[in-house]
N, CA, C and O atoms as CSV, one atom per row, in Angstrom:
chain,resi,resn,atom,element,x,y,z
A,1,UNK,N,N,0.750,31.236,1.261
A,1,UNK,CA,C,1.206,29.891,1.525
A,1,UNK,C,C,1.694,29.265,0.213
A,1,UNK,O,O,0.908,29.300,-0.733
A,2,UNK,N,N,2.855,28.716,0.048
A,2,UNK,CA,C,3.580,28.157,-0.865
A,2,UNK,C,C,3.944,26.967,-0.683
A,2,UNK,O,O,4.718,26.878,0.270
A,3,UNK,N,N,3.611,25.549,-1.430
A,3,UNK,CA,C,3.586,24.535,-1.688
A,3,UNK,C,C,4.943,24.247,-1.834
A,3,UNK,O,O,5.564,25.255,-2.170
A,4,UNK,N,N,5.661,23.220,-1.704
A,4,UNK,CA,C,6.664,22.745,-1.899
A,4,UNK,C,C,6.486,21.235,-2.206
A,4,UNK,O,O,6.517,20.547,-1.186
A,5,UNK,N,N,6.253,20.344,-3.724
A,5,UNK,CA,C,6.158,19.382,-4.083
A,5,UNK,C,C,6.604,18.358,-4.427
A,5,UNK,O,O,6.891,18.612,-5.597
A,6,UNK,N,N,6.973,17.019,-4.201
A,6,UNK,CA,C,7.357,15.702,-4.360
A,6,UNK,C,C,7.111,15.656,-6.083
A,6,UNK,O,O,6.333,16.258,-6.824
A,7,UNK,N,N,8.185,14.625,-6.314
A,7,UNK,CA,C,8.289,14.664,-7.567
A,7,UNK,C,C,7.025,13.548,-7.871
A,7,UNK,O,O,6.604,12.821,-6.971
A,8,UNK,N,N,6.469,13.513,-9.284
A,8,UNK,CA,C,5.350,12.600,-9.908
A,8,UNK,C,C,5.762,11.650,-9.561
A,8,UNK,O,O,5.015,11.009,-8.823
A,9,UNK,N,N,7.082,11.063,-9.870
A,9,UNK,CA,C,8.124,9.283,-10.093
A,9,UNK,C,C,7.847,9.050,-8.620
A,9,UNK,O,O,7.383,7.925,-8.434
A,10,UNK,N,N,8.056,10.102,-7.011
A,10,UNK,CA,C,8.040,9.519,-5.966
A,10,UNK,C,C,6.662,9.017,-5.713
A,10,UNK,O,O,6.393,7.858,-5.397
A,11,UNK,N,N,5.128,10.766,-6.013
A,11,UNK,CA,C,3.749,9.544,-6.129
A,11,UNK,C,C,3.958,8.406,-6.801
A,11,UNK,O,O,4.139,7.299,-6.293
A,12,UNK,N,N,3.939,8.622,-7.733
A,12,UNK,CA,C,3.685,7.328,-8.730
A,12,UNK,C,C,4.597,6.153,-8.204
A,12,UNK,O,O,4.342,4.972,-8.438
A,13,UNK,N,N,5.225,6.403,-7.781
A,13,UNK,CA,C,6.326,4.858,-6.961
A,13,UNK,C,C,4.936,4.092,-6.018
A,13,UNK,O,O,4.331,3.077,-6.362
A,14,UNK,N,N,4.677,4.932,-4.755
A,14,UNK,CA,C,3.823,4.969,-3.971
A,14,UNK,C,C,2.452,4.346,-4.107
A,14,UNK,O,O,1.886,3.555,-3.352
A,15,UNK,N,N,2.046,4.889,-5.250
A,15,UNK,CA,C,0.649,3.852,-5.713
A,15,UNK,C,C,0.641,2.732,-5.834
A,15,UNK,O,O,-0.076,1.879,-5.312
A,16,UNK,N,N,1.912,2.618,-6.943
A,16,UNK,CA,C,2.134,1.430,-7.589
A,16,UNK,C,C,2.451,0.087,-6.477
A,16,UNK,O,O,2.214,-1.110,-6.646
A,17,UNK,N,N,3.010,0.716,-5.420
A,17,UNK,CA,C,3.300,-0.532,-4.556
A,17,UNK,C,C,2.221,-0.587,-3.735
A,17,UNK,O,O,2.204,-1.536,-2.952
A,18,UNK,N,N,1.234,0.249,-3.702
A,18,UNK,CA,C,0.180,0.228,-3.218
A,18,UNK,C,C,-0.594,-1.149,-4.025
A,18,UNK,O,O,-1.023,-2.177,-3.502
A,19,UNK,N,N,-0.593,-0.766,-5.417
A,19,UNK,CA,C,-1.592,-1.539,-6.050
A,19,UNK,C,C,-0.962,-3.337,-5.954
A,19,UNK,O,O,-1.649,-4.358,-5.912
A,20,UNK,N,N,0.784,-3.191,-5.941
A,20,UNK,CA,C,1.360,-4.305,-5.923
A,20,UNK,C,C,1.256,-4.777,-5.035
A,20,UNK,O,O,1.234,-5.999,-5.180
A,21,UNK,N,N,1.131,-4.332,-3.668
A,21,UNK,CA,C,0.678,-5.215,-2.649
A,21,UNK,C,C,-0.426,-6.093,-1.961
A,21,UNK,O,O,-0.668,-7.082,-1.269
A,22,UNK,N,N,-1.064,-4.702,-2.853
A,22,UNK,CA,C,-2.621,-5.111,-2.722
A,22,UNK,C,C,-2.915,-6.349,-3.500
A,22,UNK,O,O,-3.544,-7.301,-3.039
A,23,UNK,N,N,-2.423,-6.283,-4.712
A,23,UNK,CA,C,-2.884,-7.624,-5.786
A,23,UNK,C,C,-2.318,-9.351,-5.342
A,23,UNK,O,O,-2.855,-10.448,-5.499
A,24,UNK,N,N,-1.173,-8.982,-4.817
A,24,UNK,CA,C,-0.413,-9.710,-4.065
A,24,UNK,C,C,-0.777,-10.293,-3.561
A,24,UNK,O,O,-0.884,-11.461,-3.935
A,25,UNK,N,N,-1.291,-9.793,-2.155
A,25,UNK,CA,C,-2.757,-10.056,-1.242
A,25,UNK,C,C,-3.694,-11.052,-1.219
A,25,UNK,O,O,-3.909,-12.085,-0.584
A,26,UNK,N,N,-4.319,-10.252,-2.348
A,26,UNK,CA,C,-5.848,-10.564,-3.002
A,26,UNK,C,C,-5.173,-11.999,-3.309
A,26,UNK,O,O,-5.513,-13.033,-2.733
A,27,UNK,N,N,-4.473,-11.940,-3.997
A,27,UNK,CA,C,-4.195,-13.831,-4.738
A,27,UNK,C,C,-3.873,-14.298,-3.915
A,27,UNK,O,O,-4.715,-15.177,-3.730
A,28,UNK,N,N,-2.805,-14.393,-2.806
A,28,UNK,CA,C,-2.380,-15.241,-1.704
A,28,UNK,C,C,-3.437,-15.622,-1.201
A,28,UNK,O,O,-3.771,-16.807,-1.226
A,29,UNK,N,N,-4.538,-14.173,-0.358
A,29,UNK,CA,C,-5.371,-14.894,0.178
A,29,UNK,C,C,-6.515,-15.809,-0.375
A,29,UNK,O,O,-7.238,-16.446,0.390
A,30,UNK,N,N,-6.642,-15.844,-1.648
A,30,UNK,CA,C,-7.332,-16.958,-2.548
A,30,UNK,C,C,-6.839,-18.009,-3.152
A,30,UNK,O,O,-7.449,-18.989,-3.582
A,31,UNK,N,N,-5.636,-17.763,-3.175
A,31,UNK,CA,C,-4.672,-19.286,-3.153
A,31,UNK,C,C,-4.790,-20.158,-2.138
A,31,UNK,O,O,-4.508,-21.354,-2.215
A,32,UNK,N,N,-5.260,-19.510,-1.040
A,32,UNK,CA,C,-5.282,-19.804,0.527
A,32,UNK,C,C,-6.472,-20.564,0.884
A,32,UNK,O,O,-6.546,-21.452,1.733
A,33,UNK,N,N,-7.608,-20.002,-0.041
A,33,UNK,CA,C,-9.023,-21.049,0.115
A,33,UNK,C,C,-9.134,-22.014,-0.831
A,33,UNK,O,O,-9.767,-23.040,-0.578
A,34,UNK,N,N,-8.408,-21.773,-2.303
A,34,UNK,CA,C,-7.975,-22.622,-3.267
A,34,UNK,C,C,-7.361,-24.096,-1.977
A,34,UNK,O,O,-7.970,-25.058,-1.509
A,35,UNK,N,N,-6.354,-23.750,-1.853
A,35,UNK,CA,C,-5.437,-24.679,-1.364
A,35,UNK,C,C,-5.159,-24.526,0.071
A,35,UNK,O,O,-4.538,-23.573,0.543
A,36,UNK,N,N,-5.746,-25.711,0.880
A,36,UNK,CA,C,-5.732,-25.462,2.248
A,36,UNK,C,C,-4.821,-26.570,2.488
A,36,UNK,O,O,-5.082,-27.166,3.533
A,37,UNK,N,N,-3.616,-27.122,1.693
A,37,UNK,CA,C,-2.551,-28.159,2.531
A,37,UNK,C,C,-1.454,-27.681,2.979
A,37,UNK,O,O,-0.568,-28.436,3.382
A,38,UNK,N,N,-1.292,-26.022,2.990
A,38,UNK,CA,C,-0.515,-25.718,3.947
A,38,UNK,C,C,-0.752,-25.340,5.636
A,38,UNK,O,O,-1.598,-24.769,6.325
A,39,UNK,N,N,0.377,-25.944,5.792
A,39,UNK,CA,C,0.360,-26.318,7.780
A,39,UNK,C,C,1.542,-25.356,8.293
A,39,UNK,O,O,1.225,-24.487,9.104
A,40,UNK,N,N,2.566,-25.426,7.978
A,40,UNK,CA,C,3.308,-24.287,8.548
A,40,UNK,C,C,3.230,-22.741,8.873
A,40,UNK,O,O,3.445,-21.991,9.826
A,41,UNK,N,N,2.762,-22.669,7.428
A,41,UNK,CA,C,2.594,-20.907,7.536
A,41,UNK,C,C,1.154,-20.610,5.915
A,41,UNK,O,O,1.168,-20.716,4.689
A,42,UNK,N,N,0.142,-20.215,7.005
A,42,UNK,CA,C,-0.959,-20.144,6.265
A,42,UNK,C,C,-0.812,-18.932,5.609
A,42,UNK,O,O,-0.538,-17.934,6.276
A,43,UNK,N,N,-1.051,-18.810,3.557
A,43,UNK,CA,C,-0.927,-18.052,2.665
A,43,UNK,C,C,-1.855,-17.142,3.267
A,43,UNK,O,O,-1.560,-15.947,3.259
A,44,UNK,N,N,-3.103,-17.577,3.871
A,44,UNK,CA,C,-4.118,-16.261,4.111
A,44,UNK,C,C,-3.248,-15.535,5.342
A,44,UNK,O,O,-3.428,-14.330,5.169
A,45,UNK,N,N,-2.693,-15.659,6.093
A,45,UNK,CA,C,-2.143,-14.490,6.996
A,45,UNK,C,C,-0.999,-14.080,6.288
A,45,UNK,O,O,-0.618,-12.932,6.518
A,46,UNK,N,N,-0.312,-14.809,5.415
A,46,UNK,CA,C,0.618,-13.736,4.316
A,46,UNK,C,C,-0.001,-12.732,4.056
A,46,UNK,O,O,0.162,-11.611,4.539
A,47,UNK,N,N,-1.168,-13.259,2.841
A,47,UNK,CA,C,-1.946,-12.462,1.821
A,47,UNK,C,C,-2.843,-10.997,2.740
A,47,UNK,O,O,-3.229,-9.968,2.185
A,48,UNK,N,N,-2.991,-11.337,4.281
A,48,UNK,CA,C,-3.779,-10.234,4.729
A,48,UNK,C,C,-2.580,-9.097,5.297
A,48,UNK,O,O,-2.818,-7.932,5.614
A,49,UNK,N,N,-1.285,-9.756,5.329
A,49,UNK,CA,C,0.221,-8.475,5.512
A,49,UNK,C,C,0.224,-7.757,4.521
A,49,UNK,O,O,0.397,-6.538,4.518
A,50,UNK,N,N,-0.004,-8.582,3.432
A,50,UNK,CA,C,0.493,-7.894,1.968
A,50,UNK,C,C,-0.962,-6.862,1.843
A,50,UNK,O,O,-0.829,-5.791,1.251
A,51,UNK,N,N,-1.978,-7.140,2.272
A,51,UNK,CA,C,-3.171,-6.648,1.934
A,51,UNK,C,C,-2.739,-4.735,2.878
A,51,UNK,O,O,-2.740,-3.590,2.427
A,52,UNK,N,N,-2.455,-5.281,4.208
A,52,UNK,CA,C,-2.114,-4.418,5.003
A,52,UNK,C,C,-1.433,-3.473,4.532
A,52,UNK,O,O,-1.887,-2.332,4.614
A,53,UNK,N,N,-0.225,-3.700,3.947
A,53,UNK,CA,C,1.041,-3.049,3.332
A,53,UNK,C,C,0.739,-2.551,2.513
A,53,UNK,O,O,1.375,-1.539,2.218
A,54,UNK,N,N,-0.398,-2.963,1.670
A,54,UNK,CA,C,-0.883,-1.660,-0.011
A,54,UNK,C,C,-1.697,-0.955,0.758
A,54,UNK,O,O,-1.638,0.267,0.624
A,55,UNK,N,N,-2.625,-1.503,1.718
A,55,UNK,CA,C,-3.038,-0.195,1.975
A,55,UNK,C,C,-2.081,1.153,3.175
A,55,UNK,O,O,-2.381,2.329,3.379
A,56,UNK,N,N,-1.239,0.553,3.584
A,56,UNK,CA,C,-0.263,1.106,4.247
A,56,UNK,C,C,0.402,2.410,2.810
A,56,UNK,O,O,0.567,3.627,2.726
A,57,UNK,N,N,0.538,1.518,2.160
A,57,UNK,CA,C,0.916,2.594,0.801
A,57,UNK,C,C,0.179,3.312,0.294
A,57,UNK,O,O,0.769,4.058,-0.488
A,58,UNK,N,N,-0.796,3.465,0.341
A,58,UNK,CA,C,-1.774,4.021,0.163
A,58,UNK,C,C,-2.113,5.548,0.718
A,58,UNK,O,O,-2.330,6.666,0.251
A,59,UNK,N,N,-2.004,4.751,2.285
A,59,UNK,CA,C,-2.017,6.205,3.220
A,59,UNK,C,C,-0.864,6.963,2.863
A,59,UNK,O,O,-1.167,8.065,2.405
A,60,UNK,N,N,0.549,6.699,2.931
A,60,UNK,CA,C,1.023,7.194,1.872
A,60,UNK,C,C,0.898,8.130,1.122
A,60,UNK,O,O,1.150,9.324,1.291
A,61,UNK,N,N,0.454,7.520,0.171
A,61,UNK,CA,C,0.398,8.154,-0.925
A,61,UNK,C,C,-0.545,9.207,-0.746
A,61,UNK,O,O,-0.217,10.246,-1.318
A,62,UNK,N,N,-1.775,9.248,-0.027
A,62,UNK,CA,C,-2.425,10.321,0.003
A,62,UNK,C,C,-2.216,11.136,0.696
A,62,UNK,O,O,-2.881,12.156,0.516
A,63,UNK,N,N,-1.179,11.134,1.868
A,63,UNK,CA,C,-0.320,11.987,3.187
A,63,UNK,C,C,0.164,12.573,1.969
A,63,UNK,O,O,-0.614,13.335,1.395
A,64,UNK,N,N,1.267,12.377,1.471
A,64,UNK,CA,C,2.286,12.774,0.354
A,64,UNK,C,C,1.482,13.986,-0.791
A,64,UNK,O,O,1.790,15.108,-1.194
A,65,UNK,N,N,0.613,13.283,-0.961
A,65,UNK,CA,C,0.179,14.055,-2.401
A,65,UNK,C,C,-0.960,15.114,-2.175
A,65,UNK,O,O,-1.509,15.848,-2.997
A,66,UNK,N,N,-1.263,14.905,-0.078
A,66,UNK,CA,C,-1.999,16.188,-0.064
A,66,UNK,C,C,-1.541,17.044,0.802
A,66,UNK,O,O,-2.072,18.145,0.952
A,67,UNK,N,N,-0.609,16.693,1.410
A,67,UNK,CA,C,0.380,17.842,2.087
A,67,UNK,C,C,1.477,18.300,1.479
A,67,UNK,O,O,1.943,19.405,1.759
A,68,UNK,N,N,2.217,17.183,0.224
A,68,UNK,CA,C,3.727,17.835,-0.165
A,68,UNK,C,C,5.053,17.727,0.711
A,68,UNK,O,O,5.177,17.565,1.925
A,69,UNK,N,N,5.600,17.808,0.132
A,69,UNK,CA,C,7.170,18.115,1.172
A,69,UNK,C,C,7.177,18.992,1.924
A,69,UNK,O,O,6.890,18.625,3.063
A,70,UNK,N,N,7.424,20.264,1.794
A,70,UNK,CA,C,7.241,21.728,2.593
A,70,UNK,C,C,6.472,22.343,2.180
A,70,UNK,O,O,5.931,22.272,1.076
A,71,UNK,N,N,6.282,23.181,3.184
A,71,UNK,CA,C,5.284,24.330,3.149
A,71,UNK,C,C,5.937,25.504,3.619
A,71,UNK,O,O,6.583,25.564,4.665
A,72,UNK,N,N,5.721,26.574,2.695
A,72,UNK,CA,C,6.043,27.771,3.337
A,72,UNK,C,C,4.736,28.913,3.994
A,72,UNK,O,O,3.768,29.323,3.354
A,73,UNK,N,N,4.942,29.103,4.846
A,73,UNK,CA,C,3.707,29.760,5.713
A,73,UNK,C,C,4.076,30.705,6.718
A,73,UNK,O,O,4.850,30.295,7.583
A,74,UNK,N,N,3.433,32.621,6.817
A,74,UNK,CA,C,3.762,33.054,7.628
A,74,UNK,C,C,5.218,32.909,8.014
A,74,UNK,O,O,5.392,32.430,9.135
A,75,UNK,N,N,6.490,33.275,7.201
A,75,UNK,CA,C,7.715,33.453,7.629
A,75,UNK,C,C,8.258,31.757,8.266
A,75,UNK,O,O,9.199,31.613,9.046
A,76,UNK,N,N,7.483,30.716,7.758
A,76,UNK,CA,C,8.097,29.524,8.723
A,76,UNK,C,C,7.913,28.300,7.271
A,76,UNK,O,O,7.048,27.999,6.449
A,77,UNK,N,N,9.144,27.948,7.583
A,77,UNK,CA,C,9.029,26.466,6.938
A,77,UNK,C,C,8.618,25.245,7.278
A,77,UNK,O,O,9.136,24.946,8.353
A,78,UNK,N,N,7.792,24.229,6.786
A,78,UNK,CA,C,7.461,23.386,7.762
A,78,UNK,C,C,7.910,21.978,6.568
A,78,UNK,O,O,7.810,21.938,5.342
A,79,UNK,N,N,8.367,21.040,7.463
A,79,UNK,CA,C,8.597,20.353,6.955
A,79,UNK,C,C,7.503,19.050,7.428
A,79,UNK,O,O,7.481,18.657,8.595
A,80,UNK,N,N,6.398,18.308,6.089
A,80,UNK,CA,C,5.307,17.804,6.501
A,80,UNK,C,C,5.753,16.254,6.360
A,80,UNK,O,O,6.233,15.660,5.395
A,81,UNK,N,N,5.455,15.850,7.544
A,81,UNK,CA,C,5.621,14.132,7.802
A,81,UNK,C,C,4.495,14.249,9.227
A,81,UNK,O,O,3.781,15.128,9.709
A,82,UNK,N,N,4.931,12.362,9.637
A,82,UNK,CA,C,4.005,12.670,10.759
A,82,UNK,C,C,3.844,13.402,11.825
A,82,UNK,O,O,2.825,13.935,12.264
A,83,UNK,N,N,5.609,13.390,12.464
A,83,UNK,CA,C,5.750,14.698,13.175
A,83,UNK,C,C,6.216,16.175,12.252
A,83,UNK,O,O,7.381,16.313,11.878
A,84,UNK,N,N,5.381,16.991,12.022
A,84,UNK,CA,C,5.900,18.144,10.938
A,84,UNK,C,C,7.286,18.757,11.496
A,84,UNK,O,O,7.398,18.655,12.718
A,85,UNK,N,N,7.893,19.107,11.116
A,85,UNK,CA,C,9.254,20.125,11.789
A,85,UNK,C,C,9.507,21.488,10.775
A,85,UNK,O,O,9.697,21.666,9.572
A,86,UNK,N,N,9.361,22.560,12.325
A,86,UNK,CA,C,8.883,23.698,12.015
A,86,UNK,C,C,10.481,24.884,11.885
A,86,UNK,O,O,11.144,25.201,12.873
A,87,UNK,N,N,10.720,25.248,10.755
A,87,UNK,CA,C,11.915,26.528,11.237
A,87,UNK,C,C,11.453,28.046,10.849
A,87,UNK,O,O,10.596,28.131,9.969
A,88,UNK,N,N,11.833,28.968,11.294
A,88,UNK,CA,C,11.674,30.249,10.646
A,88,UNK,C,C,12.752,31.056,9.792
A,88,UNK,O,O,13.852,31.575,9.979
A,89,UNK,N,N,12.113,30.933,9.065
A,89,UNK,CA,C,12.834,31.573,8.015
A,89,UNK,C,C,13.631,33.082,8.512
A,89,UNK,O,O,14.433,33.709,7.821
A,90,UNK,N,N,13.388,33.270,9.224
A,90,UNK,CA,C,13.982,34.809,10.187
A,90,UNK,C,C,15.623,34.434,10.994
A,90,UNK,O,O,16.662,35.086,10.887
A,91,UNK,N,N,15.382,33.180,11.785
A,91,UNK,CA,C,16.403,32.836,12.301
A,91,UNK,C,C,17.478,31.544,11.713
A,91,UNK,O,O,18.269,30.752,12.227
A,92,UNK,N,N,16.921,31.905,10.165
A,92,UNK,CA,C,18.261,30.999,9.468
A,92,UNK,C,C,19.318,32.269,9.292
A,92,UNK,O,O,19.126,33.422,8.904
A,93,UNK,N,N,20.556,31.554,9.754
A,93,UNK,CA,C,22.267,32.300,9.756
A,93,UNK,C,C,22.452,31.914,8.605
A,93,UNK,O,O,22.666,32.810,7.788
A,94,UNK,N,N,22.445,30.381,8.063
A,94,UNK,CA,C,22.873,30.905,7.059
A,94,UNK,C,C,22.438,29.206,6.410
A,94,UNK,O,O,21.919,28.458,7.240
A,95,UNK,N,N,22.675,28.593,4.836
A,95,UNK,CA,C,22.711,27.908,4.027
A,95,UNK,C,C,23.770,26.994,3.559
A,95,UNK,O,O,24.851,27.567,3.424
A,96,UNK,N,N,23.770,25.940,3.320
A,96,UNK,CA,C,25.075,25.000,3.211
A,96,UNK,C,C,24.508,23.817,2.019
A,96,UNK,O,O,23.586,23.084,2.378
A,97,UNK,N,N,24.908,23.701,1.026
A,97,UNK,CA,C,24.432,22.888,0.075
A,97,UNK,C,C,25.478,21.814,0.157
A,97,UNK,O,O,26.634,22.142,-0.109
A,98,UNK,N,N,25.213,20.552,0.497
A,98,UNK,CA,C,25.936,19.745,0.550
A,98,UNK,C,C,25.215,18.380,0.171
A,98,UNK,O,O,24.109,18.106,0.637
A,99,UNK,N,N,26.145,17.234,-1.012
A,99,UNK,CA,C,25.678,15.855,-1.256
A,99,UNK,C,C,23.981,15.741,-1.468
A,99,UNK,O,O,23.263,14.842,-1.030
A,100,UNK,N,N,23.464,17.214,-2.468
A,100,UNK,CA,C,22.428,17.531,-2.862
A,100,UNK,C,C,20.961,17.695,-2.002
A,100,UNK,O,O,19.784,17.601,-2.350
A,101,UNK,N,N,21.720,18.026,-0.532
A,101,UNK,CA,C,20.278,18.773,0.610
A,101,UNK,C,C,20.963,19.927,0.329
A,101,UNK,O,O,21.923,20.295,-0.348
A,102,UNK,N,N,20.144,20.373,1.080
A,102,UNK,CA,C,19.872,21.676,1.680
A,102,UNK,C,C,20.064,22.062,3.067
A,102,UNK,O,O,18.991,22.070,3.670
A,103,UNK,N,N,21.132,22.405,3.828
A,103,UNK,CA,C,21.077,22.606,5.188
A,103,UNK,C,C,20.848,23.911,5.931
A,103,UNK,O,O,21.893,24.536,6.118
A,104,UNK,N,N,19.754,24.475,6.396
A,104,UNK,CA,C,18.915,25.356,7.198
A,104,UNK,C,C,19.942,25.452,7.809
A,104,UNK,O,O,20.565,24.398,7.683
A,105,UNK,N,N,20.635,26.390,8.610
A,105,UNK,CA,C,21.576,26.678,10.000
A,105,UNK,C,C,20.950,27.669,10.663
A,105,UNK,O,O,20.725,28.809,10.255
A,106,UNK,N,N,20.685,27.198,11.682
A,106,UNK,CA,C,20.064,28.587,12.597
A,106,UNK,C,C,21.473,28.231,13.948
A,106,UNK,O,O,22.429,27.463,13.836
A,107,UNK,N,N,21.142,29.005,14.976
A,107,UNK,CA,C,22.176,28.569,16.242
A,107,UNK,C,C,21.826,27.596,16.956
A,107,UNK,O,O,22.617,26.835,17.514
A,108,UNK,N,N,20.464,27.517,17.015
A,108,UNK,CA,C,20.314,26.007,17.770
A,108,UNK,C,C,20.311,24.564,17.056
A,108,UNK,O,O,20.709,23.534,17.600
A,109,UNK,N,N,19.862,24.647,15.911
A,109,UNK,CA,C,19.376,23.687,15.021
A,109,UNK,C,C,19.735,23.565,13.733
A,109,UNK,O,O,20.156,24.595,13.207
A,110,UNK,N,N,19.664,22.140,12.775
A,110,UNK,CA,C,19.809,22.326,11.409
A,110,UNK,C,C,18.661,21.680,10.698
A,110,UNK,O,O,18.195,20.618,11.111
A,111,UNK,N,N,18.329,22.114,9.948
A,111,UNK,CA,C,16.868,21.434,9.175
A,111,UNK,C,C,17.625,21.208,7.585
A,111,UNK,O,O,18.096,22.026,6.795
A,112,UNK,N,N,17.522,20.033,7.547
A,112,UNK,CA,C,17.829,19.610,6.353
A,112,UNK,C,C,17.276,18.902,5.251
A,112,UNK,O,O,17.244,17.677,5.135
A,113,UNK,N,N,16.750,19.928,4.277
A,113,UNK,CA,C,16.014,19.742,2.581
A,113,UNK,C,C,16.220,18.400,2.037
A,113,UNK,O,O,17.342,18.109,2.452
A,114,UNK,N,N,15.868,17.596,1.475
A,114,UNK,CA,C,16.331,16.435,0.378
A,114,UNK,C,C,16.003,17.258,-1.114
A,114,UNK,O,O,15.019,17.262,-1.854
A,115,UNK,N,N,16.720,17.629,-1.139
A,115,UNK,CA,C,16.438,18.356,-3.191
A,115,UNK,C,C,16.090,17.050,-3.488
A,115,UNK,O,O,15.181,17.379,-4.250
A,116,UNK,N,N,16.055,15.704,-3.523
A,116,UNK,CA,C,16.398,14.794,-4.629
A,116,UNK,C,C,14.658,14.325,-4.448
A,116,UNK,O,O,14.212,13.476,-5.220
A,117,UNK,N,N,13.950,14.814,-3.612
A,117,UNK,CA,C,12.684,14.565,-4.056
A,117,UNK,C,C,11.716,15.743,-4.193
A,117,UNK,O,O,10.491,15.628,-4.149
A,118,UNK,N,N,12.461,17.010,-4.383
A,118,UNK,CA,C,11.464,17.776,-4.583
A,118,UNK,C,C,11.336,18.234,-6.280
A,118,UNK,O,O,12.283,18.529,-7.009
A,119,UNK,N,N,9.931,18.197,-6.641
A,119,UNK,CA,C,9.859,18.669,-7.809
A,119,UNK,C,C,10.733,19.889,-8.321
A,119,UNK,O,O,10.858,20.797,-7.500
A,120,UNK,N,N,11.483,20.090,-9.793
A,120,UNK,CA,C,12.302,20.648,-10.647
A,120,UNK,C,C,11.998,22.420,-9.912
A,120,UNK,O,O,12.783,23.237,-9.431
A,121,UNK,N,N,10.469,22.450,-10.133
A,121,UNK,CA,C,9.764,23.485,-10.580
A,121,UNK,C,C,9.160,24.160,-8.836
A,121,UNK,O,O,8.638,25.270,-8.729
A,122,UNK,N,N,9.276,23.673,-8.226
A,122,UNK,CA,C,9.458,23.664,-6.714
A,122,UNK,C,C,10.952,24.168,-6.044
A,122,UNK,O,O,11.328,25.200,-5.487
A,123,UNK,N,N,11.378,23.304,-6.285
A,123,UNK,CA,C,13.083,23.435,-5.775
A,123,UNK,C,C,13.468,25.278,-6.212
A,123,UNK,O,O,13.812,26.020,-5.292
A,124,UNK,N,N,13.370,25.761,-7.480
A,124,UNK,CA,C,13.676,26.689,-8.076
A,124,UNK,C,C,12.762,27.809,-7.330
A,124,UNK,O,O,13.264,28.890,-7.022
A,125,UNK,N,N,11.497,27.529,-7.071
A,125,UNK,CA,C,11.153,28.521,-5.505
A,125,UNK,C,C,11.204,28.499,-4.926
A,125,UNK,O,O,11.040,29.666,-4.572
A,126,UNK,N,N,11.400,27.800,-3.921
A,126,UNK,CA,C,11.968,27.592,-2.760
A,126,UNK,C,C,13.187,27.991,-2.656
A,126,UNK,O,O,13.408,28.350,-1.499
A,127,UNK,N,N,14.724,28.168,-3.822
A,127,UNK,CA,C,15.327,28.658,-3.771
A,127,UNK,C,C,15.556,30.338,-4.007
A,127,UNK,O,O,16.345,31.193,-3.604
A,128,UNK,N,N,14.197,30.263,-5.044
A,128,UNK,CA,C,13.673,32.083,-5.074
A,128,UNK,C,C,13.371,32.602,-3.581
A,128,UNK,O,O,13.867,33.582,-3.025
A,129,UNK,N,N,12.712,31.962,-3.228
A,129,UNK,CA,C,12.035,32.621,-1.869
A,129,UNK,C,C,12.946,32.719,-1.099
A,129,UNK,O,O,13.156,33.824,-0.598
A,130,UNK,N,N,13.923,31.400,-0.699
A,130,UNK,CA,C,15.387,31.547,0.188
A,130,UNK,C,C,15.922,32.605,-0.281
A,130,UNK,O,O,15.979,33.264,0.757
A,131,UNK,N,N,16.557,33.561,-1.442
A,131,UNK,CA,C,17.043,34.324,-1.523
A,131,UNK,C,C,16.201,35.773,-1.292
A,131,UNK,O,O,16.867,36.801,-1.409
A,132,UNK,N,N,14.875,35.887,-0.993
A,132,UNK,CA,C,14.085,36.641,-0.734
A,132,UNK,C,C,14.114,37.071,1.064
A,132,UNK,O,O,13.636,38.089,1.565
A,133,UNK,N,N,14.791,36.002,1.737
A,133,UNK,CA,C,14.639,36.609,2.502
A,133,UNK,C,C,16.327,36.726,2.792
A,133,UNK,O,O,16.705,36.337,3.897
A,134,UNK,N,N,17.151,37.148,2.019
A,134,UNK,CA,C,18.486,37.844,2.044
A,134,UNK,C,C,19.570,36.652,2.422
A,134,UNK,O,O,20.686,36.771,2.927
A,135,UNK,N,N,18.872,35.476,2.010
A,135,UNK,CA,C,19.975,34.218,2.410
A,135,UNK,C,C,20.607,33.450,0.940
A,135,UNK,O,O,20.167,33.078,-0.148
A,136,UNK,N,N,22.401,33.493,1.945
A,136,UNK,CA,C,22.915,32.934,0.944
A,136,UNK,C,C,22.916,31.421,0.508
A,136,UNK,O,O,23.489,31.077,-0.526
């Protein structure tokens, strides 16, 4: 099984708005008991969105940084999000590099790579291994 990894800059984006939302939050909703003369739109149901949203980033970030982009496994590529999407490396015809993806071609389907977030040092096996199994 071979890892296929997100670059550091995309975690590290991910935290950070984690932590920015979160802090965000935290002060609104204490600005909110500080100062109770707002009537229109109460800072504490801001501050508990924003609270929501870092930790929304969060999950994130730990989906991301413990599954990776792809996985190679048993002859199949998987591409990991919430719904994963699965191809085999057997029934790719053929490869198409275009506007920096990667396009999988099989006859039914196309699965298409984002190079622009996969780590340097990743990308370069994943392109080893693509040529391992006799694809151009």
């Amino acid at each position: 099984m071979m890892k296929i990894r997100y670059t550091k800059e995309r975690l590290r984006s991910n935290s950070r708005m984690g932590i920015f939302f979160l802090a965000i939050g935290i002060i609104l909703v204490l600005l909110s008991f500080i100062t109770s003369e707002w009537k229109e739109i109460s800072l504490a149901s801001i501050g508990i969105g924003q609270i929501g949203a870092g930790i929304f980033m969060f999950i994130i970030y730990y989906f991301e940084n413990r599954k990776q982009y792809l996985t190679l496994k048993n002859g199949e590529l998987i591409k990991n999000s919430l719904f994963p999407k699965k191809i085999k490396l057997a029934e790719i015809k053929s490869i198409r590099e275009f506007a920096g993806d990667l396009k999988l071609i099989t006859q039914k389907t196309e699965f298409i790579i984002n190079t622009q977030i996969i780590e340097p040092n990743s990308l370069m096996e994943l392109k080893t291994e693509l040529k391992n199994y006799n694809l151009k």
